[in-house]
Wavefront OBJ file of the C-alpha trace (Angstrom):
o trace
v 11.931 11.915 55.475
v 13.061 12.144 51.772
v 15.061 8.744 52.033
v 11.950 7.002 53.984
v 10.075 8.541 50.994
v 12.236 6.867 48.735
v 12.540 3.308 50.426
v 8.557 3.417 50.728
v 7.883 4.361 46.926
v 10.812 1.733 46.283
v 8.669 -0.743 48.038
v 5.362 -0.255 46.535
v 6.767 -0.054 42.792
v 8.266 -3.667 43.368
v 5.132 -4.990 45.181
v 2.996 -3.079 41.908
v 5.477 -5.056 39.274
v 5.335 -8.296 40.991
v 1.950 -8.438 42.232
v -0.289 -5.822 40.777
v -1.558 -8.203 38.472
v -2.431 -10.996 41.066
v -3.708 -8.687 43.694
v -6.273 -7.600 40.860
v -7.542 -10.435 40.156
v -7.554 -11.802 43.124
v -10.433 -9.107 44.198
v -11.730 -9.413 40.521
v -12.523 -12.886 40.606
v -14.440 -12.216 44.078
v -16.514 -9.336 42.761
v -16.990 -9.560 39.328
v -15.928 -6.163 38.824
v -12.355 -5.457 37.167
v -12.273 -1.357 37.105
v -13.540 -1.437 40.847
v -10.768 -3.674 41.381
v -8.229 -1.762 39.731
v -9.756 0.994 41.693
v -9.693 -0.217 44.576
v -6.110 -1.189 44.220
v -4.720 1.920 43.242
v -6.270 3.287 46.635
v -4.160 1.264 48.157
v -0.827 2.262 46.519
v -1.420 5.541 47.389
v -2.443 4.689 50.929
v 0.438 3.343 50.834
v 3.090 5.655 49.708
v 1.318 8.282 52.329
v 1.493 5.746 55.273
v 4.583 3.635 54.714
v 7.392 6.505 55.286
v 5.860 7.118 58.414
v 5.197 3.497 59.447
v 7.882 1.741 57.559
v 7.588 -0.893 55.032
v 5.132 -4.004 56.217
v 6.865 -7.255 56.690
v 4.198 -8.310 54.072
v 3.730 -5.816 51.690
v 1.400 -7.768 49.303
v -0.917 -8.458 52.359
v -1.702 -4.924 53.436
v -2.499 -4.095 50.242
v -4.864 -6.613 49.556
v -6.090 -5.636 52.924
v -6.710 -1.984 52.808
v -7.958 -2.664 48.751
v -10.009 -4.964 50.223
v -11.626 -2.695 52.565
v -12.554 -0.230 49.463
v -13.282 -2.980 47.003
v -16.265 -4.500 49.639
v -17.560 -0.635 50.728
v -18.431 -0.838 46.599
v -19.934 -4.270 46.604
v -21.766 -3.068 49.707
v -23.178 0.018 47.527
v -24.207 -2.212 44.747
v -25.409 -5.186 46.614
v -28.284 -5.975 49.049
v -29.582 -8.503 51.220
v -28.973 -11.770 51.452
v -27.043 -12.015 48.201
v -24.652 -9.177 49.744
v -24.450 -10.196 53.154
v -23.027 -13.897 51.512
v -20.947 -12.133 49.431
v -19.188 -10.553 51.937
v -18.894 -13.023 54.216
v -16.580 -15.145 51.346
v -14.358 -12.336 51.354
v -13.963 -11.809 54.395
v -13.366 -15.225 55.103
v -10.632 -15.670 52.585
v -8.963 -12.648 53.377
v -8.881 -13.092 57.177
v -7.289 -16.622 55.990
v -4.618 -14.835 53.530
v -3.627 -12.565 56.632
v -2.319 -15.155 58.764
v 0.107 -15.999 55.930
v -1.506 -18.133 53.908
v -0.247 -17.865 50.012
v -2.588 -15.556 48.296
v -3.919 -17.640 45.246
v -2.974 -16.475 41.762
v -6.118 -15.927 39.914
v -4.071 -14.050 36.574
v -4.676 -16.937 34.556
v -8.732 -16.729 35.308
v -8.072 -13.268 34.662
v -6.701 -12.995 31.263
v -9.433 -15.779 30.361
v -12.226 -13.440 31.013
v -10.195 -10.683 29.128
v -9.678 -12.933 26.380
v -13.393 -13.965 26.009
v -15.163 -14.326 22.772
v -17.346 -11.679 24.190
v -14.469 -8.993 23.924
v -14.281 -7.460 21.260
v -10.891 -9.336 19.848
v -8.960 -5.767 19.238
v -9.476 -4.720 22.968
v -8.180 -8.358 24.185
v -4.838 -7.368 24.347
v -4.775 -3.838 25.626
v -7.158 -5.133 28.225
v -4.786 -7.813 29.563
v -2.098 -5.345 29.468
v -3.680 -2.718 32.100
v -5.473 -5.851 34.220
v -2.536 -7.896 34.420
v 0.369 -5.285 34.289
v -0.977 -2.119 35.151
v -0.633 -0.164 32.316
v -2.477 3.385 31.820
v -4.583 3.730 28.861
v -2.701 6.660 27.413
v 0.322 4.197 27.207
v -1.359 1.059 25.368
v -2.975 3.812 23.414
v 0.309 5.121 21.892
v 1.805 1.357 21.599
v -1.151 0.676 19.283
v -1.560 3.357 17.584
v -5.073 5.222 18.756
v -5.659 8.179 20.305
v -5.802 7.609 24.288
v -9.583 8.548 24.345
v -10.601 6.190 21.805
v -8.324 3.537 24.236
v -9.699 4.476 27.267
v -13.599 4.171 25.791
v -12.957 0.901 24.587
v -11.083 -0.374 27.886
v -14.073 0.460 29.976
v -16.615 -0.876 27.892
v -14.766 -4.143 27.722
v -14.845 -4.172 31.659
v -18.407 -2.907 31.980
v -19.167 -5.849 29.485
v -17.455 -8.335 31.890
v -19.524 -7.015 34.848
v -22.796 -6.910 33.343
v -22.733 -10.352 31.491
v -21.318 -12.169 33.922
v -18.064 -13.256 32.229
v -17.028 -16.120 34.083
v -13.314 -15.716 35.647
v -12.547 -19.325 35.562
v -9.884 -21.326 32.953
v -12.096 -23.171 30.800
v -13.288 -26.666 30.583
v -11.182 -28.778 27.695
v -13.913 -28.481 25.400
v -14.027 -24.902 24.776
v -10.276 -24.647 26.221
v -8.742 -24.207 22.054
v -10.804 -21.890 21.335
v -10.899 -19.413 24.574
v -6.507 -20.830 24.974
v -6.346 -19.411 21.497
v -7.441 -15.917 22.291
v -5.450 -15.808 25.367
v -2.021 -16.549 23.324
v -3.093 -14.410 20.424
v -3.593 -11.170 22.834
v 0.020 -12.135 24.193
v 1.525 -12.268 20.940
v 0.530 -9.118 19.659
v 1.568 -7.406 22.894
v 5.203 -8.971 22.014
v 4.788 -8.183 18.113
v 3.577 -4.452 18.915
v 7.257 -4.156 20.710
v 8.846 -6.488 18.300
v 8.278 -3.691 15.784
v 10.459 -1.362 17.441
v 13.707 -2.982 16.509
v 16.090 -0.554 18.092
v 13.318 -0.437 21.711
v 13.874 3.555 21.283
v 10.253 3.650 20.761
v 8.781 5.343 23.460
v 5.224 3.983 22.193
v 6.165 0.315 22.523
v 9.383 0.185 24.575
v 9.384 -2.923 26.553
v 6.512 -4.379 25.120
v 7.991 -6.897 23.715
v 9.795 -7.954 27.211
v 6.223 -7.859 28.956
v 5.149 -10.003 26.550
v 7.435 -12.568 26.999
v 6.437 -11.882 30.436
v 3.163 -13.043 30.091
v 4.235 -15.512 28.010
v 6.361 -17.076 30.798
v 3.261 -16.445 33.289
v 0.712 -18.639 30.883
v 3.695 -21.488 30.258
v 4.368 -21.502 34.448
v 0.336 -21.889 35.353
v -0.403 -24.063 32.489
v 3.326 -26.158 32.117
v 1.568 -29.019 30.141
v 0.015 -27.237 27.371
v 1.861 -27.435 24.182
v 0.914 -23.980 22.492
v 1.520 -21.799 25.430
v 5.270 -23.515 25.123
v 5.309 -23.025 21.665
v 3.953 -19.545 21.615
v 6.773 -18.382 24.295
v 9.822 -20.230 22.621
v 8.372 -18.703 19.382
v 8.922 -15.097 21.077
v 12.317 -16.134 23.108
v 13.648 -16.945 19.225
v 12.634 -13.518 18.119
v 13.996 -11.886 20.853
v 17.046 -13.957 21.023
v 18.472 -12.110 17.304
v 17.381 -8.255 18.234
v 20.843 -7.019 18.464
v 21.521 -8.654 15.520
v 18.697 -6.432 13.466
v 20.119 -3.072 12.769
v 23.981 -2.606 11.896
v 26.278 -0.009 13.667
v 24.531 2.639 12.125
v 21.048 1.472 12.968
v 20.502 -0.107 9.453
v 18.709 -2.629 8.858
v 20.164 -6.002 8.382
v 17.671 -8.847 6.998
v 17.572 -12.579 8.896
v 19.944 -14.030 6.238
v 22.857 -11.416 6.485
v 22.541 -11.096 10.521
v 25.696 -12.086 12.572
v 25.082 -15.200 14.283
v 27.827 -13.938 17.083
v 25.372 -11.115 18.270
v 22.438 -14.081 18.638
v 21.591 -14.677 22.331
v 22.502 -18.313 22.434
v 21.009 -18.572 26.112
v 17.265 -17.846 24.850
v 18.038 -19.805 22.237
v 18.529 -22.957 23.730
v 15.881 -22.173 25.910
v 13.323 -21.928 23.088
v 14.614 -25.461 21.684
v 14.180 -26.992 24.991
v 10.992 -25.702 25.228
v 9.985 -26.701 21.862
v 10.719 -30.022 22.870
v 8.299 -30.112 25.774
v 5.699 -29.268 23.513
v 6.904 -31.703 21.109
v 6.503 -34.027 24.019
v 2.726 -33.850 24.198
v 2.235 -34.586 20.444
v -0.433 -32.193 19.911
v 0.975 -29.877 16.924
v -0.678 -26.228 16.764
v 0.538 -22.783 15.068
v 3.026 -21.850 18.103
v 4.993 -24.318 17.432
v 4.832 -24.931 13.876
v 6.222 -20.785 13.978
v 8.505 -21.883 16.427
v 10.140 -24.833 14.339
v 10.622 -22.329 11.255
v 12.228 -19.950 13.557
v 14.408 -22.946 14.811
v 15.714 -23.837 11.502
v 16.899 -20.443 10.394
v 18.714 -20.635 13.925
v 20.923 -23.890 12.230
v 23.518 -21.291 10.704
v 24.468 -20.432 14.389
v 25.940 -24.424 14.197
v 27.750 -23.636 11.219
v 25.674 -25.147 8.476
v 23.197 -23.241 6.137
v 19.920 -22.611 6.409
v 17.745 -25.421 6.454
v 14.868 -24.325 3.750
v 13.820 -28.439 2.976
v 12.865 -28.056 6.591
v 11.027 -24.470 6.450
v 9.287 -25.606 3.169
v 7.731 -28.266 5.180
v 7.052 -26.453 8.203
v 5.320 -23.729 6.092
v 3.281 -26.390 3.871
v 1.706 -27.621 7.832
v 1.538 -23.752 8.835
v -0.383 -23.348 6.318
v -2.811 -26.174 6.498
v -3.225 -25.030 10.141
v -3.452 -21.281 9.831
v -4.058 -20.606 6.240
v -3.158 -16.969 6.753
v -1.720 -15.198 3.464
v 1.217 -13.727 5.761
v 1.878 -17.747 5.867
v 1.615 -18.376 1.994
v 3.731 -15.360 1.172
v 6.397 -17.180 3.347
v 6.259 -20.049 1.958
v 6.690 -18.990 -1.574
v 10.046 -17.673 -0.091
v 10.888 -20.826 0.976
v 9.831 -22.264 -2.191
v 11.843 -20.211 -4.226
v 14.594 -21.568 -2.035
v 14.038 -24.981 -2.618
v 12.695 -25.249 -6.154
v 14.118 -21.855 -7.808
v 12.695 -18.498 -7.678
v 10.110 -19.238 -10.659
v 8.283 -21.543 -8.899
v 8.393 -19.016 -5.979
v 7.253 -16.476 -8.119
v 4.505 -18.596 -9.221
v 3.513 -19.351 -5.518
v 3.781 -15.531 -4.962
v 1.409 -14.802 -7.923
v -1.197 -17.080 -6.619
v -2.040 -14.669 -3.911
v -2.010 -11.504 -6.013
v -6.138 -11.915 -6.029
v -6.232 -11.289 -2.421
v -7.137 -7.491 -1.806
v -5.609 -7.420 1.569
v -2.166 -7.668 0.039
v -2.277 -4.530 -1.619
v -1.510 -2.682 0.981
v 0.946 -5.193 2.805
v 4.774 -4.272 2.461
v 6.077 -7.860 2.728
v 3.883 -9.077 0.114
v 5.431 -6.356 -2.189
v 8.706 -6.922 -0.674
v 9.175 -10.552 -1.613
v 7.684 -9.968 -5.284
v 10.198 -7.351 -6.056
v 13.359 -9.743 -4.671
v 12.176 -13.066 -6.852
v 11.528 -10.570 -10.111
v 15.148 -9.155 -9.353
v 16.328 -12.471 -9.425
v 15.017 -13.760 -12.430
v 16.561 -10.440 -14.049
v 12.857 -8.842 -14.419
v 14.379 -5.236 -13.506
v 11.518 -3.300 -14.685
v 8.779 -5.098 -12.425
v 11.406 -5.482 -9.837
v 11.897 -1.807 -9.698
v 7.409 -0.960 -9.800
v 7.019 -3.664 -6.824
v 9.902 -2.300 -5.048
v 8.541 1.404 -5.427
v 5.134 -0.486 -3.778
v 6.658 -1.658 -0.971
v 9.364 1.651 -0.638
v 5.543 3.523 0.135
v 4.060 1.015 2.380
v 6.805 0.920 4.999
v 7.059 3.272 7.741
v 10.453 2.036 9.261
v 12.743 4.744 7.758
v 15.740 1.943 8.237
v 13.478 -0.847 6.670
v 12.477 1.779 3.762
v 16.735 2.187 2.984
v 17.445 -0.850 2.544
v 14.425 -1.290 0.220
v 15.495 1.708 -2.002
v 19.081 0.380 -1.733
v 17.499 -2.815 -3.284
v 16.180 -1.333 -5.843
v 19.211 0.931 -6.882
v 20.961 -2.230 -7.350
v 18.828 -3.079 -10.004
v 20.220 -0.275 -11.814
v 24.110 -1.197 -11.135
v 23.410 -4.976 -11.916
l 1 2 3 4 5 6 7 8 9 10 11 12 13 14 15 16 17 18 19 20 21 22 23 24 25 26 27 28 29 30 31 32 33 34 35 36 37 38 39 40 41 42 43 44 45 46 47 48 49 50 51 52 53 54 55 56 57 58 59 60 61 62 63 64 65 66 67 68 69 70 71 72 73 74 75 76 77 78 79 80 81 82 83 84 85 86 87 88 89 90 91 92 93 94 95 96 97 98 99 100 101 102 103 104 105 106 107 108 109 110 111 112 113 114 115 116 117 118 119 120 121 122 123 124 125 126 127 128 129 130 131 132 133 134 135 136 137 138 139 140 141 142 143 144 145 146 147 148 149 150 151 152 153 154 155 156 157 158 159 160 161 162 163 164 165 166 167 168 169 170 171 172 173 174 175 176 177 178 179 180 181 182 183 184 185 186 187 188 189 190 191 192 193 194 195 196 197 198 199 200 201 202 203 204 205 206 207 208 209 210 211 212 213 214 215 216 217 218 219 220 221 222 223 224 225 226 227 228 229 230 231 232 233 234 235 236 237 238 239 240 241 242 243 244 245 246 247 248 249 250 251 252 253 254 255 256 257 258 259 260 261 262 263 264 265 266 267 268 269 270 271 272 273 274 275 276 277 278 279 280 281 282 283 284 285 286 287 288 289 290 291 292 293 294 295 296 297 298 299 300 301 302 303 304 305 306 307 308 309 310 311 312 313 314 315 316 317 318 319 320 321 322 323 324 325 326 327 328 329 330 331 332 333 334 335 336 337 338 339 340 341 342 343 344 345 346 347 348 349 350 351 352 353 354 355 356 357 358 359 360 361 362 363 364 365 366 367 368 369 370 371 372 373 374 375 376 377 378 379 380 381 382 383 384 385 386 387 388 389 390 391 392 393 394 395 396 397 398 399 400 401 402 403 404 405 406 407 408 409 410 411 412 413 414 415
């Protein structure tokens, strides 16, 4: 019995991982109602963990889930429904599921899914989480630790965000081209800070936000498959196959830090590399420039050392300039000072840099700090060099990042 056990919990974690997130929206999209779907749902795993190692596996394991979630999903639609309106809704269900049992493919709502997730009427900081546990599962104590809040605080704001869908009547449909940038934009943006939550674990030794980064190129991959002509959703993923193409190449032997410019191009991963160019060229394709893949082109220059030339920073300068027009972020402007200082000396850089010093979010932002400290050092300003390195020394939490800063700064003193 312990090997049936085994085979049948086997079973149901691969049908979870591959189809959790289609199975609930599938019965989402039909009922308006994404906890009693995930409900639902999880009734059915465990109906099926209890029944399969006595039964043995179905022949179509995705099927009898839906089927028995099915079963739970309409007793609640029953409960909150009357009359006529209930007795139609039903009926659709029923009729579509008694056409997905005799094989049909079971249609894969996810994309209608994370649109309702991602609507303007979610609150923008839940967007992400909430994609997370609709689309992959997730438990709210996990998402809570990968971003940093406590899981109660998580858990409040997951189920008002689904409450909010079912009372207001969030529509689970992709959205017509006119309002598709807007409601497209949110989508990608709750993706990319899934990735960049487990991007910031270099070393993925993180229990908080190990393999975050993967399941965001997951998603990523998911948006690009179900929507293969739009340009940003190709930009955003090669943008997050370039970043995840140098990890190895981030921390030395001894888990130091190692900055873009120093990295061995040997430990790159040339395979998601190319993949991210050829993607970038699809987009390219469709001549419709947007963030993605302006972030995508920078990251696709600094990748021209792996071809044996330098870096090109003519190309980055440029790429920032339209970056910048487009998303006028100051993350973007202290960037392109960078690449400024590159291109035109690190005065003018410094210059660029200094420009931004009005903008009180900054203050507290380690790059911004960072980069000041590096152009002073160069232009032999040791004294400032050494007060903006002692900023961004107390800003960063990375111990490995944080080493490499103070070994910066000691330099000053040998130099």
């Amino acid at each position: 019995m312990d090997d049936r056990l085994e085979i049948a919990r086997a079973a149901a974690e691969a049908a979870a991982r591959r189809s959790y997130g289609k199975l609930v929206a599938w019965l989402a999209a039909r009922t308006r109602d994404v906890a009693g779907a995930e409900d639902a749902l999880a009734d059915a795993f465990a109906a099926a963990l209890e029944r399969w190692p006595r039964t043995g596996v179905p022949a179509q394991p995705e099927a009898w889930l839906l089927s028995v979630a099915r079963r739970r999903d309409v007793d609640a639609v029953r409960r909150r429904l009357t009359g006529e309106a209930a007795r139609d809704h039903l009926q659709l269900i029923a009729e579509e599921m008694e056409a997905r049992m005799s094989g049909e493919e079971l249609p894969d709502d996810r994309l209608r899914l994370m649109f309702a997730c991602a609507h303007p009427a979610i609150e923008s900081s839940v967007r992400a989480p909430l994609i997370l546990q609709t689309i992959l599962g997730f438990d709210a104590a996990t998402i809570a630790s990968a971003f940093l809040v406590s899981p109660a605080t998580m858990g409040q704001r997951l189920v008002r965000a689904k409450a909010r869908i079912r009372e207001t009547g969030i529509p689970f449909r992709v959205p017509e081209q006119a309002e598709l940038g807007d409601r497209l934009g949110a989508v990608l943006e709750a993706i990319y800070a899934t990735f960049a939550e487990g991007w910031s674990d270099a070393t993925g030794t993180d229990t908080r936000r190990r393999n975050l980064a993967t399941e965001g190129i997951w998603l990523g991959r998911l948006v690009a498959s179900l929507m293969p002509d739009e340009p940003e959703a190709l930009g955003l993923l090669a943008l997050m196959l370039f970043a995840e193409a140098r990890r190895s190449a981030r921390r030395g032997p001894e888990g130091d830090f190692v900055p873009l410019a120093e990295q061995d191009v040997a430990l790159w991963d040339d395979g998601l590399i190319d993949e991210a160019e050829a993607l970038l060229v699809r987009a390219a394709q469709r001549k419709i420039i947007g963030r993605y893949q302006l972030e995508a082109a920078v990251q696709s220059a600094h990748t021209a050392r792996r071809r044996g030339s330098g870096t090109d920073w003519a190309a980055i300068r440029q790429l920032y300039d339209a970056l910048l027009a487009v998303a006028g972020s100051p993350v973007v402007a202290i960037n392109r000072a960078v690449a400024i200082a590159e291109t035109e000396g690190a005065p003018a850089g410094l210059a660029a840099l200094y420009v931004l010093g009005e903008d009180k979010r900054l203050q507290d932002y380690q790059p911004y700090w960072a980069a000041r400290a590096g152009l002073l050092a160069r232009l032999g300003n040791r004294k400032q060099a050494a007060e903006s390195y002692d900023q961004a020394i107390g800003l960063e939490r990375d111990p490995a990042l944080r080493r490499f800063l103070q070994g910066e700064k000691a330099k000053l003193v040998k130099n």
